[in-house]
C-alpha positions in Angstrom: -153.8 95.4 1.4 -151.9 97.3 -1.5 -153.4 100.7 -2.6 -153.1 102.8 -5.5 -152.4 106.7 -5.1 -151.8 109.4 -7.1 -147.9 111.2 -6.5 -147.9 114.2 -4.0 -144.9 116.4 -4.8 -144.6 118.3 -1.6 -144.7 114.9 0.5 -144.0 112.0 -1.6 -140.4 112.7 -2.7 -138.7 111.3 0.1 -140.7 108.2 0.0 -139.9 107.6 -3.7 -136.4 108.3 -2.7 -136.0 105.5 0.3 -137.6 103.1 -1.7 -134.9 103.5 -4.8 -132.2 103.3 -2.0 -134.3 100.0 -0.6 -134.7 98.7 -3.5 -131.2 99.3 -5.2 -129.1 96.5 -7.1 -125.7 97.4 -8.9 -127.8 96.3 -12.6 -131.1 98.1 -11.3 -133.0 94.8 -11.0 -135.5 96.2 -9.3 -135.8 99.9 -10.9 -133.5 103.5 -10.7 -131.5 104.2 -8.7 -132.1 107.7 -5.9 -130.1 110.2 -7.7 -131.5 109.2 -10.9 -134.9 109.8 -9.8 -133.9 113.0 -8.0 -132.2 114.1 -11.4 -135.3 113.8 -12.9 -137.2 116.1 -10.1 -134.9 118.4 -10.1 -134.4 119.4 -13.7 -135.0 122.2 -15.1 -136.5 120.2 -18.0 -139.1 118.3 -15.8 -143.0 118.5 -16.4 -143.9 120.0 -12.8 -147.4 120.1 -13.5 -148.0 116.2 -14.5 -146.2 114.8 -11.3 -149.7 114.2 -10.8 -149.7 111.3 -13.1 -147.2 109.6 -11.3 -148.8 106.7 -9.5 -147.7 104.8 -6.1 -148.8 101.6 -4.9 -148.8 101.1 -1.1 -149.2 98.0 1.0 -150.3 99.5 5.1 -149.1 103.2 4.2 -145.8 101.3 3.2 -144.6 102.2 -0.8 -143.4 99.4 -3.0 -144.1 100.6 -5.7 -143.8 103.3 -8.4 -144.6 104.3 -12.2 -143.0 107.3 -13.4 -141.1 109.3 -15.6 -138.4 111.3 -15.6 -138.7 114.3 -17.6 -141.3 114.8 -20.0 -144.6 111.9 -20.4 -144.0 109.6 -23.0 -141.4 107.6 -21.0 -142.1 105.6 -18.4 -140.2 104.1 -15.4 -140.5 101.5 -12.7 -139.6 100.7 -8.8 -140.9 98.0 -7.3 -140.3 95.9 -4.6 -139.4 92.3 -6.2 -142.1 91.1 -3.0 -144.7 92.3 -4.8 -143.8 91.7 -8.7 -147.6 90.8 -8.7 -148.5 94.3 -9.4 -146.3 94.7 -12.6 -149.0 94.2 -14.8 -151.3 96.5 -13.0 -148.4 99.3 -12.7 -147.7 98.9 -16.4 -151.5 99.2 -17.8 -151.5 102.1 -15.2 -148.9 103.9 -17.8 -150.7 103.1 -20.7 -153.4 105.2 -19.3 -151.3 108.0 -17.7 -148.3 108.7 -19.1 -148.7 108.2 -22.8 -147.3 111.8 -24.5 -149.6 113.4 -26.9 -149.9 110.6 -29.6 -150.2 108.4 -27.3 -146.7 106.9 -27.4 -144.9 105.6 -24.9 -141.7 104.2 -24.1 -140.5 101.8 -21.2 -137.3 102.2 -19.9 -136.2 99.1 -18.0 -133.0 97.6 -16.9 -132.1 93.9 -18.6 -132.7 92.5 -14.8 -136.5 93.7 -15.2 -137.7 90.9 -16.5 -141.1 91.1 -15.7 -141.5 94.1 -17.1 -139.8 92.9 -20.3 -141.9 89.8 -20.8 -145.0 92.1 -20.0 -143.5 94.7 -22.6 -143.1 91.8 -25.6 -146.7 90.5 -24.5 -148.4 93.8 -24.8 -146.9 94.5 -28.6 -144.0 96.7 -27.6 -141.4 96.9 -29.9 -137.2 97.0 -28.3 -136.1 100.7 -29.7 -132.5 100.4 -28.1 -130.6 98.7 -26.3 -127.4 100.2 -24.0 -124.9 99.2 -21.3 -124.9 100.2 -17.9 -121.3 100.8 -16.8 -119.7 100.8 -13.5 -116.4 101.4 -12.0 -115.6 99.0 -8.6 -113.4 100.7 -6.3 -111.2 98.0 -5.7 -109.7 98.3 -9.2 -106.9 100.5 -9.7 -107.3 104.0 -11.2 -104.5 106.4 -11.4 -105.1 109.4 -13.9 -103.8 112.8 -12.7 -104.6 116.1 -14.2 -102.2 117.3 -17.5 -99.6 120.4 -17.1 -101.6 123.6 -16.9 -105.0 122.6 -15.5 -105.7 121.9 -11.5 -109.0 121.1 -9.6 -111.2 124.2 -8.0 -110.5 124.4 -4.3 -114.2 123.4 -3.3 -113.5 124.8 0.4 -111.6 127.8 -0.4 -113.0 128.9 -3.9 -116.1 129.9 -4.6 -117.9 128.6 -7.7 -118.5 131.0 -10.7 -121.9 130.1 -12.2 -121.2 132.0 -15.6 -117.7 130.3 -16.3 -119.4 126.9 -15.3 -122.5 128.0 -17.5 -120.2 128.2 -20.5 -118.6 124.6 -19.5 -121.8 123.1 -19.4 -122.9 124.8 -23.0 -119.8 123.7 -24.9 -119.1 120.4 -22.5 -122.4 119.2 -24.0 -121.7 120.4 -27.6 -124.8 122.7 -27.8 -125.3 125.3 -30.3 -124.7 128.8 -30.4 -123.9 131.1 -27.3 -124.6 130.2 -24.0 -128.4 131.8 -23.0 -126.7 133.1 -19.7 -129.9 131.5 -17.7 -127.6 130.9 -14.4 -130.9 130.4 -12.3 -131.3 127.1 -14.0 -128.0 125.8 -13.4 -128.3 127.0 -10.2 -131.7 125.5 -9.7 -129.9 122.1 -10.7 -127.2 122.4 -8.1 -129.4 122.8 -5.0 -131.2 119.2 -4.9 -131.2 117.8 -1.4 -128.4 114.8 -2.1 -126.3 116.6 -4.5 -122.8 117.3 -3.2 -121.2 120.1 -4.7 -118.8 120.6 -2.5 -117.5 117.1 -3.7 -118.0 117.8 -7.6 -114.6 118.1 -9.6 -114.2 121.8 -11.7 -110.9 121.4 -13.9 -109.6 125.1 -14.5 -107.2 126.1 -16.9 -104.0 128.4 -16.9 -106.4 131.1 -17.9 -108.9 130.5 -15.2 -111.5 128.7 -17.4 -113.5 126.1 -16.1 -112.7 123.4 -19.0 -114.4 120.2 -17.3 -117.4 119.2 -14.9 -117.7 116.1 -13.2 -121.2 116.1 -11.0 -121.8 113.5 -8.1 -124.1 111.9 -6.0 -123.5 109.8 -3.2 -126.0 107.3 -1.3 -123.9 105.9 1.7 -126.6 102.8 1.8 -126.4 101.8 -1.5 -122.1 102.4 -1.3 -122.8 104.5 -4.7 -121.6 107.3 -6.0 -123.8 108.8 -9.3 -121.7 110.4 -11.8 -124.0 113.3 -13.2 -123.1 115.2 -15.4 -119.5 114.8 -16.7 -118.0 117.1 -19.7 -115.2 118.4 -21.3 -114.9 121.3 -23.2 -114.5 120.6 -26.7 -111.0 122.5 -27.3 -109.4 120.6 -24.3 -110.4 117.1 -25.4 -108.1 114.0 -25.6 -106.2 115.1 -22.8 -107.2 112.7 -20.1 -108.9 115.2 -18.3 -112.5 114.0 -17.6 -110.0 110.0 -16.4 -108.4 112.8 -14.0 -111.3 114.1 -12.5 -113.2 110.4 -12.2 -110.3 109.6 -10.6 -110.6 112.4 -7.9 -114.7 111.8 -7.3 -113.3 108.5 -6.6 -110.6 109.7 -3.8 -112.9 112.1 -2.4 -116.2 109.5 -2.1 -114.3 106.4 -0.4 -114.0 107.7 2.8 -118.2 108.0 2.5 -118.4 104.2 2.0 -118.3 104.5 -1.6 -117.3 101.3 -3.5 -118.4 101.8 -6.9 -119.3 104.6 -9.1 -121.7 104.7 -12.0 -120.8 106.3 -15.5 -122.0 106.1 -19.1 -122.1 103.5 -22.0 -119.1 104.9 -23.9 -116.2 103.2 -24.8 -114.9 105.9 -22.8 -115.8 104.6 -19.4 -114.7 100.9 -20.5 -111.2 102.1 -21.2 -110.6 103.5 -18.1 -112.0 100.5 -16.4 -115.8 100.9 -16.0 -117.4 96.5 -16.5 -120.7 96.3 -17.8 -122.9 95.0 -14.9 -126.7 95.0 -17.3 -128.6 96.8 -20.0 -130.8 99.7 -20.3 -133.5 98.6 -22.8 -136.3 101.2 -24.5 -139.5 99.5 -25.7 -141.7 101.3 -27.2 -145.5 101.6 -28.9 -148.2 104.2 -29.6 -151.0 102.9 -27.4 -154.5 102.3 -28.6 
């Protein structure tokens, strides 16, 4: 028999975890992927103190199934085990009660394959808010971008990372305002997640010892994935094929893992340098009564 419980942060992350990897399809048929949910944990950003509200259906102490979100309420995600699609409607009406933000809004986040959800989302008065490709780049393709004269990749085994310079990557990479805040304990809090490897992330460094560009990653050896998160380039060394360069080298240093794809963003960025779309993330949204 299936049971509802409420989310357990000090015990229930790994479960939510395996089932992501269980349930994985390239197009996220059947929910997020791991590292996206761990992202979402992780950050900085997250609302620690409504993890409560997260809700997690279990059939003999067994999870298949979960309604979340990533961040901040308002937004809500599902995982589900496609053997018991019966409990989509329950798990959705279980958002509209939970994790509604402060007007009660609420937006579904679902991949084009979730088509339960979908039909349940168009029944229920939801209205489609966006609509964006999922991009991924297959392994078998070819992919040959090498770094531009005057930049190299940080020795990961011999060099030590420098918070501050990769601070001020991360600031300008991501076109924020204003000075860095200097707050290195969050983007050390970021880097520290159990299945983050950092000693595979790419660091391009200029002739002046700059850190320029950041390419994060992820791998989950049973799903054959490796999660690009976060990539950026500094704005003054854009255009340069720099951020193709270091894709190129997450991708040499994940295949001996088992690696054979690697996930990226919607730009026509990732399309040019090879990335097929493989589904849709769609956002529906409604203030709920």
């Amino acid at each position: 028999m299936v049971k509802f419980r409420r989310y357990c942060f000090l015990s229930d992350f790994s479960k939510v975890y395996n089932l992501c990897v269980k349930c994985y399809t390239i197009a996220g048929d059947n929910g997020i992927c791991a590292p996206y949910w761990e992202y979402g944990q992780s950050s900085g950003d997250a609302d620690v103190l409504n993890f409560h509200r997260i809700g997690l259906w279990e059939d003999d102490g067994e999870l298949v199934g979960v309604a979340t979100y990533e961040t901040q309420l308002g937004e809500a995600f599902f995982i589900l085990d496609p053997q018991y699609s019966a409990l989509a409607e329950e798990m959705l009406i279980y958002a509209e009660t939970q994790l509604c933000d402060k007007e009660n809004k609420l937006c579904l986040n679902l991949s084009s394959g979730q088509t339960q959800f979908i039909a349940l989302a168009k029944q229920g008065g939801y209205s489609l808010l966006g609509k964006y490709p999922e991009k991924v780049f297959s392994y078998g393709k070819c992919i040959n971008y090498s770094l531009p004269c005057g930049y190299r990749f940080l020795d990961n085994v011999t060099e030590l990372i420098d918070i501050a310079k990769l601070d001020v990557c991360l600031h300008y990479g991501f076109d924020h305002e204003g000075e860095p805040d200097g707050d290195l304990d969050f983007r050390i809090h970021m880097s520290v997640t159990p299945n983050f490897r950092s000693d595979l992330c790419c660091i391009v460094v200029d002739n002046d010892g700059n850190y320029v560009c950041y390419a994060g990653i992820w791998v989950v050896p049973d799903n054959k994935l490796a999660y690009l998160e976060p990539l950026c380039v500094h704005p003054l060394h854009r255009k340069k094929g720099i951020a193709a360069a270091a894709i190129a080298e997450l991708i040499r240093r994940t295949t001996p893992l088992g690696c054979n794809h690697i996930t990226g963003g919607s730009g026509d960025f990732y399309t040019a340098i090879g990335y097929q779309t493989v589904g849709y993330s769609e956002v529906w949204g409604k203030k709920v009564i």
